[in-house]
C-alpha positions in Angstrom: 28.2 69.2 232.9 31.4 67.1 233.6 32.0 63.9 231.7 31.0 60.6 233.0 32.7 57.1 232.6 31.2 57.0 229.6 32.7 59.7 227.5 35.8 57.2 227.9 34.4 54.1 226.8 34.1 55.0 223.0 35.3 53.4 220.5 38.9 54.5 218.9 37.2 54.5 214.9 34.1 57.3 216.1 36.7 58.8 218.1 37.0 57.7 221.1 37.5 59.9 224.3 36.8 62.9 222.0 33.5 61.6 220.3 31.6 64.7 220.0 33.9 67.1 220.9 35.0 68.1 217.9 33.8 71.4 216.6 34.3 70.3 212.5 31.2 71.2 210.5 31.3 68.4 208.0 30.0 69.6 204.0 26.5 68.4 204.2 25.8 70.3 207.4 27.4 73.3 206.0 25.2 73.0 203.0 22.5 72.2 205.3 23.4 75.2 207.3 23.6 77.9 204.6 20.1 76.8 203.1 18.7 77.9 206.3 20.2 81.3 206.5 19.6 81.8 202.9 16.1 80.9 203.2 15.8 83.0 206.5 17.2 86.1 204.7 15.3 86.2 202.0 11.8 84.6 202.9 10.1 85.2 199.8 12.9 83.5 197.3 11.9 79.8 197.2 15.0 77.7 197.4 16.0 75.5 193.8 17.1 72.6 195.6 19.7 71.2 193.0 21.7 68.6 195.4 19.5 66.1 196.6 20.6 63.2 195.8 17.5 61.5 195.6 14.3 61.0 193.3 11.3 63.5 193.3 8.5 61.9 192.5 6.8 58.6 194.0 7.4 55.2 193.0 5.2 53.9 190.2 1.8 53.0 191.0 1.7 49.7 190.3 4.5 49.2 192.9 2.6 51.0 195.7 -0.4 48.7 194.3 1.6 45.8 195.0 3.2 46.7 198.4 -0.2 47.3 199.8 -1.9 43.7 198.4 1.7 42.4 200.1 0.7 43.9 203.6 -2.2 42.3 204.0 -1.1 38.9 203.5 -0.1 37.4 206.5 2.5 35.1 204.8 4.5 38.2 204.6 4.4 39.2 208.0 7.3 37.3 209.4 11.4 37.5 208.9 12.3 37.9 205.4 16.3 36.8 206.3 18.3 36.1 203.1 15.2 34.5 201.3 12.3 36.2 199.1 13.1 34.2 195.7 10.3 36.2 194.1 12.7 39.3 194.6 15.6 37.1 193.5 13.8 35.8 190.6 12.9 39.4 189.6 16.5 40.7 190.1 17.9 38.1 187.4 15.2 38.8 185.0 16.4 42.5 185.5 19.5 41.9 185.0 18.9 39.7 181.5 16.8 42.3 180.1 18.3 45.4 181.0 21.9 44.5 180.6 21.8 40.7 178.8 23.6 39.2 181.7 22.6 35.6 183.1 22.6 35.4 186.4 21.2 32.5 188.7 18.6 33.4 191.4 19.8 30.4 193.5 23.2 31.4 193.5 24.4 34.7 192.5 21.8 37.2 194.1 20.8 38.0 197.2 18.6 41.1 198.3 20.2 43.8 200.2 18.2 46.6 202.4 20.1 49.2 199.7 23.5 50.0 198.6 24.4 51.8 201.5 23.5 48.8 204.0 25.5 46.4 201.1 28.6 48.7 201.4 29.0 48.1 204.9 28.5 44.9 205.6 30.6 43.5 202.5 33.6 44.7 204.2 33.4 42.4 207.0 33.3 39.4 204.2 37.2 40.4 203.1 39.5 43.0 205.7 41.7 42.4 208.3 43.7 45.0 210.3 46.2 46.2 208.0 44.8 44.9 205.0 43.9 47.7 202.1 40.9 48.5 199.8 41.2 50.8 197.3 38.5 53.6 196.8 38.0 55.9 193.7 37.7 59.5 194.6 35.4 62.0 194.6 32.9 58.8 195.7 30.7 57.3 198.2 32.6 56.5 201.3 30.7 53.9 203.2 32.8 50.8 201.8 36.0 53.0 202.9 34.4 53.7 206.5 33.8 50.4 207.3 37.0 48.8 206.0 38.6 51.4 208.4 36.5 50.5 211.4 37.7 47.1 211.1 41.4 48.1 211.2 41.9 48.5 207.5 43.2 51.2 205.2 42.0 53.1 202.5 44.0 54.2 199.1 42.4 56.9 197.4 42.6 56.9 193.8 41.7 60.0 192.0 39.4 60.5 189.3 40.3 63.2 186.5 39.0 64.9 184.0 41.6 64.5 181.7 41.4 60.0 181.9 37.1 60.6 181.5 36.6 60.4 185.1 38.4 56.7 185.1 40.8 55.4 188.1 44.3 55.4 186.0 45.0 51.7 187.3 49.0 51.4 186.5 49.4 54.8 189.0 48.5 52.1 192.0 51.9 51.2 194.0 53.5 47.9 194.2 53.4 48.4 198.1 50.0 49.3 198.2 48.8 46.0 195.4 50.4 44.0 197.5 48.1 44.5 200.6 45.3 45.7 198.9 42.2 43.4 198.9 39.7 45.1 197.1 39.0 47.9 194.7 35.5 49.9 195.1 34.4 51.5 191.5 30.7 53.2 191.4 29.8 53.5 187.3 28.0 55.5 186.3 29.7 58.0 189.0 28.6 59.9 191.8 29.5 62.6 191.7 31.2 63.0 188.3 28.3 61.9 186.6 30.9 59.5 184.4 30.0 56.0 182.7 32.8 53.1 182.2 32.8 51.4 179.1 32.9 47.7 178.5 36.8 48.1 177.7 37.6 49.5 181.2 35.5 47.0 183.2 37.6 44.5 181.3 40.7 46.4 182.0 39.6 46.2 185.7 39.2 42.4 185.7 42.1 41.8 184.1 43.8 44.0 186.6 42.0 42.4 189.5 43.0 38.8 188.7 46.5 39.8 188.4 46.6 41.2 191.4 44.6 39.0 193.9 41.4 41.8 194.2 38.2 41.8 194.6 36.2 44.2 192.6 33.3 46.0 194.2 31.1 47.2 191.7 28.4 49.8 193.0 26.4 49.9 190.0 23.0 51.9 191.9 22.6 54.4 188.4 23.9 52.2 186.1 20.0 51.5 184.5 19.6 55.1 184.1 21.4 55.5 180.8 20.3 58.2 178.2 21.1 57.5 174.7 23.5 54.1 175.3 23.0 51.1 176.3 23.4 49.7 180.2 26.5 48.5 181.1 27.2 46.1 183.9 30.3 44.7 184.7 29.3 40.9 183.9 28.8 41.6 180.4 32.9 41.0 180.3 33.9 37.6 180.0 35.3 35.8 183.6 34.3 39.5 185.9 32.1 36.7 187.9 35.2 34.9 188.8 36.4 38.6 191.0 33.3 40.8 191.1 30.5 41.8 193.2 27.9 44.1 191.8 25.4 46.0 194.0 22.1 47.3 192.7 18.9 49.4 193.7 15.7 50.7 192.9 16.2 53.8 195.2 17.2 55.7 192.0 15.9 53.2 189.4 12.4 53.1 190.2 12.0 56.3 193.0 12.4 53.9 195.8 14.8 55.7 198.2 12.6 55.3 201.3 12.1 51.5 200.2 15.4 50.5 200.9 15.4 47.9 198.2 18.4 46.2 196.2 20.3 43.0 195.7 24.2 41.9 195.7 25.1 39.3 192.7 28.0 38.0 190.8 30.5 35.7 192.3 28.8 32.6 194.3 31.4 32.5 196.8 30.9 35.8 197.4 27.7 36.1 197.6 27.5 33.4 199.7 29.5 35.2 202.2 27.7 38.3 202.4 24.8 36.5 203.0 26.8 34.5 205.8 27.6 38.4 207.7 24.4 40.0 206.2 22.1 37.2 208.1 24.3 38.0 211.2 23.7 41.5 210.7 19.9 41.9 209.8 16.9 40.1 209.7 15.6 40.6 206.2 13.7 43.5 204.0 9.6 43.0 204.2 8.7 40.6 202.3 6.1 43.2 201.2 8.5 45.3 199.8 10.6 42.3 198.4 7.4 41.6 196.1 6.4 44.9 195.1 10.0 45.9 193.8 9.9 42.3 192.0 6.6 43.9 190.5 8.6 47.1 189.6 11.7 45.0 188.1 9.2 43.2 186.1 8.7 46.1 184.0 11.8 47.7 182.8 10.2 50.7 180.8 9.7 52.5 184.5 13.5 52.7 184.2 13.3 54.4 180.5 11.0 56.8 181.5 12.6 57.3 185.0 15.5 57.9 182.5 14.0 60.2 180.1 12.9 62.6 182.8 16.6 63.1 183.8 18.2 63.3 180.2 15.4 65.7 179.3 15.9 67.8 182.8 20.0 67.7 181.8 19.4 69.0 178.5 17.7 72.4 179.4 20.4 72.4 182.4 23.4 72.4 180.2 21.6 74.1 177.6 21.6 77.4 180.7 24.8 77.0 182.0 26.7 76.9 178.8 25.0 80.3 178.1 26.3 81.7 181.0 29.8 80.7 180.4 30.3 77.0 181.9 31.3 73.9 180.2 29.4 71.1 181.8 29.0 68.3 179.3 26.1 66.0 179.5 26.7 62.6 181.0 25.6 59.5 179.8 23.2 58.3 182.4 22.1 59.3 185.9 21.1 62.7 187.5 24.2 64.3 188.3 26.0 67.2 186.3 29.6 67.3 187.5 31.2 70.9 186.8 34.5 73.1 187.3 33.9 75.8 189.5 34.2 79.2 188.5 37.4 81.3 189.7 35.1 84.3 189.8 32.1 86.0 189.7 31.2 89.6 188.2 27.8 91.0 189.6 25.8 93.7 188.0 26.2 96.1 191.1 30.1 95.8 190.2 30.6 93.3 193.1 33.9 90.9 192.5 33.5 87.2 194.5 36.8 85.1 193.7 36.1 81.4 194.7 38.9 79.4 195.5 37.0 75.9 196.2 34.2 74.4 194.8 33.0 74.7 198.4 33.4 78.6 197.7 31.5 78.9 194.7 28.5 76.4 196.0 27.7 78.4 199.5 27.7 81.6 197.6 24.9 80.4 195.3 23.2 79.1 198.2 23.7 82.5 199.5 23.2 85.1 196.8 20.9 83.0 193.9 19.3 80.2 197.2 20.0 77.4 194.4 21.8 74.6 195.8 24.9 72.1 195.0 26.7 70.0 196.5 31.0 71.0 196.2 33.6 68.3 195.7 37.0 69.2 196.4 38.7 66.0 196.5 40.6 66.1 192.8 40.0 69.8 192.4 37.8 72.6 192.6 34.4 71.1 191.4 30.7 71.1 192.3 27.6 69.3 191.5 24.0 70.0 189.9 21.2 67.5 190.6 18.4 67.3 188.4 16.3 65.7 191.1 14.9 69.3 191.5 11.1 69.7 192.5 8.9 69.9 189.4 5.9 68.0 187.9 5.9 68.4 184.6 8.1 69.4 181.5 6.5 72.5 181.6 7.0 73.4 185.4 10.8 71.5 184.3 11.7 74.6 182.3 10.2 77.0 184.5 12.8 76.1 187.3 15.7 76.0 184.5 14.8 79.2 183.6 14.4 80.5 187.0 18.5 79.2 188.1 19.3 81.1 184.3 17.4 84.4 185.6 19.2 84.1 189.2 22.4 83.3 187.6 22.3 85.9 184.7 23.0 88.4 186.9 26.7 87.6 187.5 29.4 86.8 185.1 31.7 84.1 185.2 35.5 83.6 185.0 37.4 80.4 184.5 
């Protein structure tokens, strides 16, 4: 079929003449991809789906309780916009007792239709064509995408190992400070699993004030904590003078679907992604609104959220360091952040060398049908979820032990 007018009309940032020509299979679809061929070659293995991103159970039900008493009240059934102070009221109470921050309702929150839908419309509050935003990888991209749509460039700062999975602030040119109007951080980390302390996020505003920035902090795991306490960026003195923080019950409180969170920190700020937000959408359901106020109300569906995942990540690690890896437990979150191997031994005498995370991760989709997710970006790593399908401690160790029999077979070089 020859190409019509239209083929020419789009827009330079999705590529424009050649949108959807390209014949690049981005990692998600390759994962995507190799889960089907795995699962079509061996029918009777069932896949151990370990990179979902995403909760496995169902929101709490009181939550469901109070979405469905929401529905059927009429006053909900119209445009939400920026209001629903019930929500905002909620969010600040959150935010005192979770991580001892004050924050007003009036002024410093507003709701957001998730992280994701926050992270692209908060660009449109600060770049211009040429200015510069400076994103931490391995990490979410959207902020990054959309500062690039709207003519802006992206620095990528890496995050290593050896500085605890932290951006190393004082590497950042001159040339690129002086452009630069924002820096993106997401603690604790996707993918690394990482958590910033209080003494970096103060680093950060420090850093940020000397240097004109704007901090973006995507703070979506940053409840989940294990054995410390929550950290938030506004827990360091004068961070709501530069920062933004985003949060969300998608993870929190199982929410994903719900598409539920709040922007808060900096009144001018706020104000102003309100100002593009309002121009952008018309508003979460109010119903929704007031049954994730009815979730925030009760912080101990966070704890045990949390305890599920640090007790899933201790029979994890427990497996994988006794076949050889090194993964060390992070601080909060569901994500185990791991070198690939350089190798693998089989018992049939077969010898698989990865050279790429992306290596190691399609040949356990292939041989074991356990899935990951690879990351690349600041060397050869790859990523364990422990959002895995189980109810119940019991059927929790029964998929552990499952990825340590599937595993077993092979061993490991580094």
């Amino acid at each position: 079929m020859a190409d019509s007018y239209i083929q020419q009309l789009f827009a330079e940032r999705i590529g424009g003449a050649n949108y959807g020509k390209t014949n690049a299979i981005y990692k998600f679809e390759k994962i995507k991809r190799a889960k089907r061929a795995a699962k079509a070659a061996k029918p009777d293995v069932p896949l151990i789906d370990m990179g979902v991103g995403e909760p496995d159970e169902m929101a709490f039900p009181e939550v469901v309780e109070a979405l469905y008493a929401a529905a059927k009240d009429p006053a909900n059934r119209g445009y939400a916009d920026n209001g629903g102070m019930d929500f905002r009221r909620a969010a600040a109470g959150y935010m005192k007792a979770v991580f001892g921050v004050e924050m007003d309702p009036e002024t410093e929150i507003i709701h957001s239709i998730g992280s994701k839908a926050a992270l692209s419309i908060i660009p449109n509050c600060l770049i211009n064509p040429g200015d510069v935003v400076i994103m931490t990888v391995p990490g979410y991209p959207v902020f990054g995408t959309h500062a690039k749509y709207l003519g802006g460039e992206v620095y990528n700062l890496e995050l290593k190992e050896q500085n605890n999975f932290l951006p190393d602030l004082s590497s950042i040119p001159e040339d690129i400070l002086r452009r630069a109007k924002a820096i993106v951080v997401n603690y604790p980390n996707n993918p690394t699993g990482a958590s910033a302390t209080r003494e970096f996020f103060k680093q950060l505003v420090d850093f940020a004030k000397k240097n004109s920035l704007v901090v973006i902090s995507d703070a979506a795991y940053a409840s989940l904590t294990f054995d410390a306490n929550a950290v938030s960026i506004f827990q360091v003195e004068g961070a709501k003078d530069v920062a933004l923080e985003l949060h969300s019950l998608s993870k929190s409180h199982n929410m994903t679907g719900w598409r539920i969170g709040w922007v808060c920190g900096n009144p001018l700020l706020v104000k102003a992604y309100g100002d593009v937000k309002d121009n952008t959408d018309s508003g979460q359901f109010l119903g929704i609104q007031l049954a994730a106020a009815r979730g925030l109300q009760d912080p101990s569906i966070t704890r045990a959220i949390a305890a599920k995942y640090s007790r899933r990540m201790d029979l994890l690690v427990g497996v994988l360091r006794e076949l050889g890896f090194s993964p060390k437990k992070p601080n909060a979150g569901f994500f185990l952040y791991m070198p690939a191997p350089k190798a693998a031994v089989c018992a049939d005498g077969s010898r698989k060398e990865f050279s790429s995370g992306e290596d190691f991760s399609q040949w356990m989709i292939s041989q074991h049908l356990i899935s990951t997710v690879p990351w690349d970006d600041a060397g050869a790593y790859v990523r364990f979820s422990v959002t895995f399908e189980a109810h119940g401690e019991s059927a929790e160790r029964e998929v552990v032990e499952e990825i340590r029999r599937r595993m077993s077979s092979c061993r490991y070089e580094f």
